[in-house]
C-alpha positions as CSV (number, residue, x, y, z in Angstrom):
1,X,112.2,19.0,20.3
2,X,115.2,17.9,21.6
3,X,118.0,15.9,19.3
4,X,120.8,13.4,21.4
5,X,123.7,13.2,18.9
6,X,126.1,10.3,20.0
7,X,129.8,11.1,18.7
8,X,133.2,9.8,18.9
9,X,136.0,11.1,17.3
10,X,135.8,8.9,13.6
11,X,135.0,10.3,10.3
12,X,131.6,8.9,10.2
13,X,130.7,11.0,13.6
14,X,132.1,14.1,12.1
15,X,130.2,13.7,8.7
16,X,126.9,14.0,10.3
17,X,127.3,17.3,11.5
18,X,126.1,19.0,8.4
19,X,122.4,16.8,8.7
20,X,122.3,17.7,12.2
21,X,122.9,21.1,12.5
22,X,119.6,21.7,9.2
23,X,117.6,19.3,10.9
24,X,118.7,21.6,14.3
25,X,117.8,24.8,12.6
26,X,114.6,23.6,11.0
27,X,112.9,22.4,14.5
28,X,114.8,24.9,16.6
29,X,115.9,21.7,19.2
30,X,117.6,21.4,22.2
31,X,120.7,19.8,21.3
32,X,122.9,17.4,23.5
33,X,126.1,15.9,22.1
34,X,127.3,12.7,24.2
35,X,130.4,11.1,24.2
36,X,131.4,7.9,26.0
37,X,134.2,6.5,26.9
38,X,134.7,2.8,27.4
39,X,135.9,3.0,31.3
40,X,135.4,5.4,34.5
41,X,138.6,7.6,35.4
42,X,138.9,10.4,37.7
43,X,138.2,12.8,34.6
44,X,137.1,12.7,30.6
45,X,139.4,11.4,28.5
46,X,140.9,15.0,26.6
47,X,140.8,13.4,23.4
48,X,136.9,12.9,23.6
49,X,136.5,16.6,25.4
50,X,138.1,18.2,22.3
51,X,136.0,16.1,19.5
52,X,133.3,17.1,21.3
53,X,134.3,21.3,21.2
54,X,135.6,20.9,17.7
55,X,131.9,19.2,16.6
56,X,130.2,21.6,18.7
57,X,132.2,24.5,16.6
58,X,131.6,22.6,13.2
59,X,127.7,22.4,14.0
60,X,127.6,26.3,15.0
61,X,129.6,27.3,11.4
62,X,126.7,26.1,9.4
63,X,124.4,28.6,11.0
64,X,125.0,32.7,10.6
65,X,125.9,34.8,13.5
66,X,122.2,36.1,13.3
67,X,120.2,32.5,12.9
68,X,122.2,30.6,15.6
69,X,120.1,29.7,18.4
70,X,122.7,28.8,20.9
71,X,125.3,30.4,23.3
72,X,129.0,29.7,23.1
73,X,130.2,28.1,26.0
74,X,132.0,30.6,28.5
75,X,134.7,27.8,29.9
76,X,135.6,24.5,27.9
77,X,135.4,22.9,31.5
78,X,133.2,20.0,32.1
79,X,131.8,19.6,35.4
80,X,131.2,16.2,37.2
81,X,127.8,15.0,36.9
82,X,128.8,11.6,38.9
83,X,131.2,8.9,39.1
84,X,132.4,8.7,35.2
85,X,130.2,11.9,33.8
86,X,130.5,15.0,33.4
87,X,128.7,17.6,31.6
88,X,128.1,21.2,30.6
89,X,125.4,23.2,28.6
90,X,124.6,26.8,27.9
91,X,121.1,28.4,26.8
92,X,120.8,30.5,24.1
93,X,117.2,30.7,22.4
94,X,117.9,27.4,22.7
95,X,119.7,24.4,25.1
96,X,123.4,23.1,24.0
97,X,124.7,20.7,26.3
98,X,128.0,18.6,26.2
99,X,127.9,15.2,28.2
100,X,130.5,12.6,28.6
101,X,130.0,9.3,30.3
102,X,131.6,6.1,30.6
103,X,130.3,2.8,29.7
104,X,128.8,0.9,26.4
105,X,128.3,3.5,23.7
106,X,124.6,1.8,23.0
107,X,123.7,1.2,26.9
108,X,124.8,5.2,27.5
109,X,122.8,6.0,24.9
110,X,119.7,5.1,25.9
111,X,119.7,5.5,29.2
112,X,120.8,9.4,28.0
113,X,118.0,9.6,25.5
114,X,115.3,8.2,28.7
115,X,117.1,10.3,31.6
116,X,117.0,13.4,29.3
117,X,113.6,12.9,27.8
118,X,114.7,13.0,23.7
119,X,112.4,13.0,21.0
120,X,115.2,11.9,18.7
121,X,118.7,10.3,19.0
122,X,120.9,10.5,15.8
123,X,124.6,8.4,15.2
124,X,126.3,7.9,12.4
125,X,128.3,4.1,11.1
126,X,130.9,3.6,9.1
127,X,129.4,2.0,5.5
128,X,133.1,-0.1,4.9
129,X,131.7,-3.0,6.3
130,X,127.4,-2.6,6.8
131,X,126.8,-0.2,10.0
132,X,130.2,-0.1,12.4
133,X,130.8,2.1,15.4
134,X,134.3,1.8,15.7
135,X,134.5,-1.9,15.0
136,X,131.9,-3.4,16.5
137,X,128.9,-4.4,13.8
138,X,126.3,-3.7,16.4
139,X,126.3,-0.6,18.2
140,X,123.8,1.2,16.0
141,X,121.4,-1.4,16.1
142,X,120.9,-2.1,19.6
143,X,120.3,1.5,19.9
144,X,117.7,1.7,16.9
145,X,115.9,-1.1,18.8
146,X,116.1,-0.2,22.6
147,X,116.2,3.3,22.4
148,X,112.5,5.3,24.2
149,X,112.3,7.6,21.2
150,X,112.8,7.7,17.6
151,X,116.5,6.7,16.3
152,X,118.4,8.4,12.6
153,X,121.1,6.3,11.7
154,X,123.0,8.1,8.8
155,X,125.7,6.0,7.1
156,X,128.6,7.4,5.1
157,X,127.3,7.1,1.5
158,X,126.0,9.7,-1.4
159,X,122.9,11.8,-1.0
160,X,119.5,9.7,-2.3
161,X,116.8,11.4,-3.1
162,X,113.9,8.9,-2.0
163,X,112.6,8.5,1.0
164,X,110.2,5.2,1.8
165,X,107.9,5.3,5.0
166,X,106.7,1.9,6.3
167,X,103.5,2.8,8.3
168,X,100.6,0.0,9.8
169,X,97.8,0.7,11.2
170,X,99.5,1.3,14.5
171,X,98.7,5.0,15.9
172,X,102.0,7.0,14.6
173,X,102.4,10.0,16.7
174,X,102.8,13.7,15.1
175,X,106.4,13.7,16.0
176,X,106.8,10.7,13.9
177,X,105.0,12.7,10.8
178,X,107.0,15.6,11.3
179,X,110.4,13.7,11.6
180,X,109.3,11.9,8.2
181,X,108.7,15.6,6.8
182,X,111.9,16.8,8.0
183,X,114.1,14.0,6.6
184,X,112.1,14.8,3.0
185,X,112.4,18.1,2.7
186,X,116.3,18.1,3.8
187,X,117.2,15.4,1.3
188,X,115.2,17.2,-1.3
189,X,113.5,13.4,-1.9
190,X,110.4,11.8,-3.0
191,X,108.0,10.4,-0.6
192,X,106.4,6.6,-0.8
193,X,104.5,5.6,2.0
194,X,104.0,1.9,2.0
195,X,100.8,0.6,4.1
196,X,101.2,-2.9,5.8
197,X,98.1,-5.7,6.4
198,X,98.0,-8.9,7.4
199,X,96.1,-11.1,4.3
200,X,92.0,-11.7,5.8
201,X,93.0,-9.0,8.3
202,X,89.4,-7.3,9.5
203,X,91.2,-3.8,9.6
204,X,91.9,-3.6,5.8
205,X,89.5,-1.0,5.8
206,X,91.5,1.0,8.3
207,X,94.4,0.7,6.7
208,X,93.3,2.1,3.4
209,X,91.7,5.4,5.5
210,X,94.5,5.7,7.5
211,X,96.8,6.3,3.9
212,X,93.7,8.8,2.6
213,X,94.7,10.7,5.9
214,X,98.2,10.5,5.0
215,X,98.1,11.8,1.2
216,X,96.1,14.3,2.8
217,X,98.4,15.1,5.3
218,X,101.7,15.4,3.2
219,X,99.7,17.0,0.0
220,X,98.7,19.8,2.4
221,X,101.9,20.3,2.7
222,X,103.1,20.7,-0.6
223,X,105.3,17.2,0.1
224,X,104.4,14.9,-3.7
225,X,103.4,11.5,-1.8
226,X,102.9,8.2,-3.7
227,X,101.0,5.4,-1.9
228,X,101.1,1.5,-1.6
229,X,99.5,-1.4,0.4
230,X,100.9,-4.4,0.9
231,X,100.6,-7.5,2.2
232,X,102.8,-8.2,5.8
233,X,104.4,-11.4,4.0
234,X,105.4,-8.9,1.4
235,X,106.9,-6.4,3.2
236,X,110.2,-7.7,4.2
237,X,111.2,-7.7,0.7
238,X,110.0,-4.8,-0.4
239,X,111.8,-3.0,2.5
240,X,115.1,-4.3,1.4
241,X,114.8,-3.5,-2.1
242,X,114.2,-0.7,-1.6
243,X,116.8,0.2,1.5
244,X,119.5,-0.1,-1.1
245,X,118.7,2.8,-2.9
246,X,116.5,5.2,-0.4
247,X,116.0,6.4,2.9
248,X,113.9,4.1,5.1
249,X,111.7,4.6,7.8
250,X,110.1,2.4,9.9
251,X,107.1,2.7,12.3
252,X,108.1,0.3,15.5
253,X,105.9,1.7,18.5
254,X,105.0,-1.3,20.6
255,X,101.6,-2.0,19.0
256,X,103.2,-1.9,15.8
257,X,102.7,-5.1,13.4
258,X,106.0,-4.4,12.2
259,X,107.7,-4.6,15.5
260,X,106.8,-8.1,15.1
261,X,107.8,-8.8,11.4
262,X,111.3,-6.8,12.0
263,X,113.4,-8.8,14.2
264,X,116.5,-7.9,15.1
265,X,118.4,-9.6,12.5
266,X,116.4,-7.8,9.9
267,X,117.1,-4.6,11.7
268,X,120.5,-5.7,11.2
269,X,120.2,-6.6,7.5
270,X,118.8,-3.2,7.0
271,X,121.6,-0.9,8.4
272,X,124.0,-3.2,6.6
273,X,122.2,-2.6,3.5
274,X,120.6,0.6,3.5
275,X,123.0,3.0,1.3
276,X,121.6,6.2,3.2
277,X,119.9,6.3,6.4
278,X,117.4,4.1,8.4
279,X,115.2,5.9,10.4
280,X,113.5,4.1,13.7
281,X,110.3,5.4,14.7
282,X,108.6,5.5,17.7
């Protein structure tokens, strides 16, 4: 597995680090920190390059000596990638790499996540006013929807201890599963996974096995699971309810019915909402 963290040097980017580092140590990923900055210079902005050490030394302190799967770095030098990057990593049992680039935070992102072939990219948002990334209200969510792989947005707000999976019939891939397990066990939270059919839809039927498999799937693994169907024109509300006291996940793969009853402005009323963590999956 391999986890892009996108940072910049505000509270809410340094308050992640704790989630990071168990959900690190739990799937023994590749880590990659990335920093933007909003223009190209001749070299990274110092400010950004010492966040970055001084997140990369927070992340390594919640690990001991003996568990921590990655190398210190043997120069805090950065070397140019290209015109406005530069990067450097070191392998321990496992890959830590520090990137800086220069552009939109969201447009870096993704292209990052889709160069380096992530399996999940996590940000944080400031909760004062819904999600913001150092004042702009829409950072996060163009990265939950554009991103190639799954996206964790955790917001700066007490712990819950629910987590509610929104799941179709869509095919949801085992990384998707895990990350759900993951997020559970971390959180120490209950488990609802809520099945979504169109009324008169001809795959009802599929539906209803496909959340048998399910049960199955997280009672196997000791994870307490409770179940619900629901109609697609109930879902939106259901969701929202329920974003303001849990964790939420949604499956959006391309196929998804859901990709089609969560635009983006509900996307948006979600991470503006949510008191947790939304979690995009794909």
């Amino acid at each position: 597995m391999k986890i892009l963290v996108t940072l910049d040097a505000k509270d809410y980017s340094k308050n992640i680090l704790k989630d990071v580092a168990r959900l690190a140590g739990n799937t023994l990923a590749d880590i990659v920190f990335l920093g933007v900055q909003d223009e190209a210079s001749q070299n990274p902005k110092q400010s950004l390059v010492k966040a970055l050490l001084k997140y990369q030394e927070d992340l390594y302190s919640y690990f001991s000596p003996d568990e921590l799967p990655y190398a210190s770095f043997p120069s805090e030098r950065l070397e140019e990638k290209g015109k406005g990057e530069w990067c450097t990593s070191v392998r321990g049992m496992k890959e830590f790499t520090l990137r800086i680039t220069s552009g939109g935070v969201a447009k870096q992102t993704i292209a990052v996540a889709a160069e380096m072939d992530c399996d999940l990219v996590i940000l944080g948002c400031s909760g004062k006013l819904g999600c913001e990334w150092d004042g702009e209200m829409n950072v996060p969510l163009r990265i939950a929807k554009d991103a190639p792989c799954s996206v964790l947005v955790i917001k700066q707000t007490k712990k819950t201890n629910q987590l509610v999976s929104i799941l179709d019939h869509s095919v949801v891939s085992q990384n998707s599963l895990e990350m759900i397990n993951q997020l559970v066990t971390l959180n120490d939270a209950g488990l609802k996974i809520v099945g979504v059919q169109k009324k008169k839809d001809s795959k009802k039927a599929e539906v209803e096995k496909r959340m048998v498999e399910l049960l199955k799937y997280y009672n196997d693994r000791e994870i307490n699971v409770w179940v619900k169907i629901l109609d697609s024109e109930e879902v939106k509300n259901y969701v929202t309810n329920s974003s303001r006291e849990a964790i939420v996940a949604l499956w959006m793969g391309k196929e998804s019915l859901l990709k089609i009853l969560f635009s983006k402005s509900m996307v948006d009323k979600l991470l503006e909402t949510t008191k947790s963590s939304l979690l995009i999956l794909r």
